[in-house]
C-alpha positions in Angstrom: 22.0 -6.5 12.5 22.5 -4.9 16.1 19.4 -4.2 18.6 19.8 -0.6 17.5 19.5 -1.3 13.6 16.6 -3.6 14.4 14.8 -0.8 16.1 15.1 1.7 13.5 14.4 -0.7 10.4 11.0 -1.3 12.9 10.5 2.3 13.3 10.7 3.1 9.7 8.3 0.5 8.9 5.6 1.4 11.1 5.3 4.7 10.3 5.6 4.0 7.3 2.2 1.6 7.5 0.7 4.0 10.0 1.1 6.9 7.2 -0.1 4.4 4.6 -3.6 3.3 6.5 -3.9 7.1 7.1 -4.1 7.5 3.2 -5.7 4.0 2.1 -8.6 2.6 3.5 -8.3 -1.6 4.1 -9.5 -3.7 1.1 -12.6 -5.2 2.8 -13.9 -1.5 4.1 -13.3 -0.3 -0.1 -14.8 -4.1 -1.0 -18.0 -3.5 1.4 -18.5 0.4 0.4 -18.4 -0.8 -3.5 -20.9 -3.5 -2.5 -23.3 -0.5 -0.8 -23.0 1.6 -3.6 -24.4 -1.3 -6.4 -26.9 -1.9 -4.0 -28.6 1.5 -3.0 -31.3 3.8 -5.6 -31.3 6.5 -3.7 -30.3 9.6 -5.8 -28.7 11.7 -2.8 -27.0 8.5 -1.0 -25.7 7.1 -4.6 -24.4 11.1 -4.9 -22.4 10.9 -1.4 -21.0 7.2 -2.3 -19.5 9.1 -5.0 -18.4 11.6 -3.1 -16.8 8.8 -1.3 -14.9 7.0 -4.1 -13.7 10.5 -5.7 -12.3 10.3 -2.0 -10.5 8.0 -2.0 -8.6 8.1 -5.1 -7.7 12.0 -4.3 -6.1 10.9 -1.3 -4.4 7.7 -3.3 -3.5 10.0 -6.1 -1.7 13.2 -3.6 -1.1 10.9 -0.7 -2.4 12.8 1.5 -4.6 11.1 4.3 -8.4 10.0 3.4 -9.9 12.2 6.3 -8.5 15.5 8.0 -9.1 14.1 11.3 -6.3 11.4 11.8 -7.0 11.2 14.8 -5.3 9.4 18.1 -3.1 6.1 17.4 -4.3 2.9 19.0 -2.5 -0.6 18.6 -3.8 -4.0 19.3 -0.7 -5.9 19.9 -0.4 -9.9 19.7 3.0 -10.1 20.4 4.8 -13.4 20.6 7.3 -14.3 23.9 10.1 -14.7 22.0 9.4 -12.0 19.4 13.4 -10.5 19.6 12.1 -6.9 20.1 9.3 -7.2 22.3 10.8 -5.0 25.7 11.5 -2.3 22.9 7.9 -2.6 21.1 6.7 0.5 23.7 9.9 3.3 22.4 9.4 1.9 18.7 5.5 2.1 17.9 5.7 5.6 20.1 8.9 7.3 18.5 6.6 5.6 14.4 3.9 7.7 15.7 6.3 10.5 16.0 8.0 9.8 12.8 4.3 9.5 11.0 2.8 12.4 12.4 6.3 14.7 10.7 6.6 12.3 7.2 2.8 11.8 6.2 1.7 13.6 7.6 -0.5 13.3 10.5 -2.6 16.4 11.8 -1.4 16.4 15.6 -4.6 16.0 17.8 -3.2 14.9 21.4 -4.1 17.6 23.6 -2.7 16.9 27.4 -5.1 16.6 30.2 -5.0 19.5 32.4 -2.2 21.5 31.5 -4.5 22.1 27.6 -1.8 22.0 25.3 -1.2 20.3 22.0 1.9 18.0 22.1 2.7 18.6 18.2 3.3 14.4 17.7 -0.1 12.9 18.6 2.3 11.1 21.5 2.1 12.2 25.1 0.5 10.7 28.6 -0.8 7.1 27.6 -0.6 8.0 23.4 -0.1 6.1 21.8 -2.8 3.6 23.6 -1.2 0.3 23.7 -3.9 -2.7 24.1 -1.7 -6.0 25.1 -2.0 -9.9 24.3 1.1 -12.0 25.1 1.7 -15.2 23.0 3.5 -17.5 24.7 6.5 -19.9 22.6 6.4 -17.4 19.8 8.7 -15.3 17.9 6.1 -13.4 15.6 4.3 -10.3 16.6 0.7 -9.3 14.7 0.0 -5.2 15.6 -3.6 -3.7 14.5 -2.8 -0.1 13.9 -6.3 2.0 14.4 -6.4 5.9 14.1 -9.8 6.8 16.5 -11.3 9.9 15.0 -12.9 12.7 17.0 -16.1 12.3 15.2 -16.1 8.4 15.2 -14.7 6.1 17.5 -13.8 7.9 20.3 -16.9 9.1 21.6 -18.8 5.9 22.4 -20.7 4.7 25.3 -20.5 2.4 27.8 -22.2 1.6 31.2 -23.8 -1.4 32.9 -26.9 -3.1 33.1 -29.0 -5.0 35.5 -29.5 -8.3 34.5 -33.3 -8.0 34.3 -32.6 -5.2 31.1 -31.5 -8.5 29.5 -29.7 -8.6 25.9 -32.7 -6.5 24.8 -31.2 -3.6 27.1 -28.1 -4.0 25.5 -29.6 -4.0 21.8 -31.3 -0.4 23.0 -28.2 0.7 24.3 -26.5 0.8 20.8 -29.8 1.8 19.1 -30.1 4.9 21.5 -26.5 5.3 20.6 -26.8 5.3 17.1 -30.0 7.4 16.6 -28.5 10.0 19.0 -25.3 10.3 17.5 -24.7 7.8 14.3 -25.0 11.1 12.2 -21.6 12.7 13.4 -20.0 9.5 12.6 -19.8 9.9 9.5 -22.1 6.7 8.4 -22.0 3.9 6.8 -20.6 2.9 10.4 -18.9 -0.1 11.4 -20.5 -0.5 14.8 -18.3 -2.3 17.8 -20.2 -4.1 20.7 -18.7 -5.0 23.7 -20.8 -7.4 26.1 -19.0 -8.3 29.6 -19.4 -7.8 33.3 -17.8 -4.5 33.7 -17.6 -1.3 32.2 -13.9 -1.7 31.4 -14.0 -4.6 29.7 -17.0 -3.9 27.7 -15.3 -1.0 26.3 -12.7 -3.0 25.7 -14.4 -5.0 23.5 -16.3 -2.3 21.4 -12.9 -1.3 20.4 -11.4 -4.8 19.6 -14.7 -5.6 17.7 -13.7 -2.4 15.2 -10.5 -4.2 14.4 -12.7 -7.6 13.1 -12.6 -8.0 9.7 -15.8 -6.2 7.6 -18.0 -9.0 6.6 -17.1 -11.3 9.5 -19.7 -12.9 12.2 -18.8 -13.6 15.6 -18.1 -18.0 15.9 -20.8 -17.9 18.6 -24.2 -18.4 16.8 -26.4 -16.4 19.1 -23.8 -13.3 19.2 -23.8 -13.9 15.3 -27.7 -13.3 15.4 -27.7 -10.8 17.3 -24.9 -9.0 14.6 -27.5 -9.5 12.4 -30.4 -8.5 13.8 -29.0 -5.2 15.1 -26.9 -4.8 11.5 -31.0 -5.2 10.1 -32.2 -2.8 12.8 -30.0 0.2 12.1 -30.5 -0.2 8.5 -34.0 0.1 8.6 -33.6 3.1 10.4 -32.6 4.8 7.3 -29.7 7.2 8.1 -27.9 6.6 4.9 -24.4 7.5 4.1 -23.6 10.6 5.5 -27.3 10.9 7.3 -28.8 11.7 3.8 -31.1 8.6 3.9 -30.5 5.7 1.6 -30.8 1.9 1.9 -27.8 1.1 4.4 -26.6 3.2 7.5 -23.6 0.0 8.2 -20.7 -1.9 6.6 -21.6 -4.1 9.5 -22.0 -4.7 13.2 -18.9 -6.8 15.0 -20.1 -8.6 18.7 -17.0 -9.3 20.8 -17.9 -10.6 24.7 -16.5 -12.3 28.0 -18.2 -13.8 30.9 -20.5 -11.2 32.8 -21.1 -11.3 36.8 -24.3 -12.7 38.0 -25.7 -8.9 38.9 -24.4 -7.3 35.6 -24.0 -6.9 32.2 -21.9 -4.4 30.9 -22.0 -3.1 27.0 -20.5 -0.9 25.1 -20.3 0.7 21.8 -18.0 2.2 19.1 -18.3 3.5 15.9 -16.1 3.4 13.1 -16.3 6.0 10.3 -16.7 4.9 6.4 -12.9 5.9 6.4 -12.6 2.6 8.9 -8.4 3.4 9.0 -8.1 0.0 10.6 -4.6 -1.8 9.7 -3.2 -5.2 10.6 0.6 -5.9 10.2 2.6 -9.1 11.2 6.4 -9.3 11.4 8.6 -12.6 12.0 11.8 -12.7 14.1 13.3 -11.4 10.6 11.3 -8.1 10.6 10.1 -9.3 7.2 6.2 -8.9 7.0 3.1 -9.2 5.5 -0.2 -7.5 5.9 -3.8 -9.1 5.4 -5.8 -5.2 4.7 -3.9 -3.3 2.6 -2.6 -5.3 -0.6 -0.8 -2.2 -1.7 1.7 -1.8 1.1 5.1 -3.7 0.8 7.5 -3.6 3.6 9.9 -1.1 3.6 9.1 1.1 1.3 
């Protein structure tokens, strides 16, 4: 198979697993929500979870995507060394956006900065966003593919603390957050927390934390706590699914962190939406590949 034919067999099969998370939601976000629903009494919230599921299988059923808003493309890329088409992994997950947006399809949402116009392909300046980690003596590559909704995870919040506002300033941070705008994001939320030195990175790590499986506690026991504690606190709150009340507002709340300065700490948050599209696709040096959140997709098809 020449470069060229290795390219478009990639192409074709990320766009087809972009198009597919559009439409199916991962198995631990449909896992968690069943899990929610068995659990709550309220009449109203038990009324929206059905909403939820009806959903889900209307979009199965037409294939058509699970919310309007598709929002902008984002990739997490672990991409090994000697994966064989690593300097072409920019042009290929740019021109599958392209090809999704046409064939599923996606509703185009990149609007250029400045000159206010709608590029048609949700591509343009900087989209798709391309988030980099570089595996060294590999030939695999691992791509999260994320589709950041208006309403959800792309208006978050990040800015920096002095170190006297402690991890309790960084708990109020996403509280504030969520009781000022958890409503328009569609809850139950998955809720990202990035903790760091800088604004930048923090962010950062909001948005990786979105990508961490539902269910899953960070490995360090304190940050693991504090998931908990927060996951308890926003509960308690009693938003609800859809801000209608009920006994859970979150399928969960994911901690990821680096080493802060001496005079700082920097946190962030994100939200993801009950349609979490989150998807997570590794290819060997074959192309041949698997997928860990979507049991339903097989490789090219």
């Amino acid at each position: 198979m020449t470069t060229e034919e290795k390219k478009e067999k990639l192409t074709d099969i990320m766009a087809s697993f972009i198009g597919h998370t559009a439409i199916h939601l991962p198995d631990d976000v449909v896992s968690k929500l069943e899990a929610l629903r068995a659990a709550e009494d309220d009449p109203a919230a038990l009324s929206i979870y059905d909403m939820m599921f009806k959903n889900m299988r209307l979009a199965a059923d037409l294939g058509r995507p699970s919310c309007q808003d598709t929002g902008l493309v984002q990739f997490r890329i672990e991409c090994g060394s000697r994966f064989p088409l690593i300097h072409q992994l920019s042009e290929i997950l740019h021109d599958a956006v392209m090809k999704a947006t046409a064939e599923t399809p996606l509703r185009p949402n990149a609007v250029e900065i400045f000159d206010e116009y709608n590029t048609g392909s949700n591509t343009g300046t900087g989209a798709p966003a391309l988030f980099w980690d570089i595996i060294p003596d590999s030939d695999s590559c691992g791509i999260y593919t994320y589709l950041a909704g208006g309403g959800c995870s792309l208006p978050g919040q990040a800015m920096v603390l002095m170190p006297g506002d402690g991890y309790e300033g960084a708990a109020r941070i996403v509280l504030d957050r969520i009781t000022s705008y958890g409503l328009n994001a569609c809850p139950p939320l998955l809720v990202g927390v990035g903790i760091a030195g800088s604004i930048e990175t923090a962010a950062l790590h909001s948005k990786l934390a979105l990508l961490r499986p539902v269910g899953s506690h960070n490995p360090n026991e304190k940050a693991a706590a504090m998931e908990r504690l927060l996951e308890d606190s926003i509960n308690a709150i009693g938003i609800g699914p859809q801000g209608l009340g009920g006994s859970s507002s979150v399928l969960g709340v994911n901690i990821e962190y680096s080493v802060r300065h001496t005079a700082t700490i920097g946190v962030a948050v994100s939200f993801g939406c009950w349609t979490h599209r989150r998807g997570h696709i590794v290819f060997d040096s074959n192309l041949d590949c698997t997928t860990d959140t979507h049991h339903g997709f097989t490789c090219g098809r």
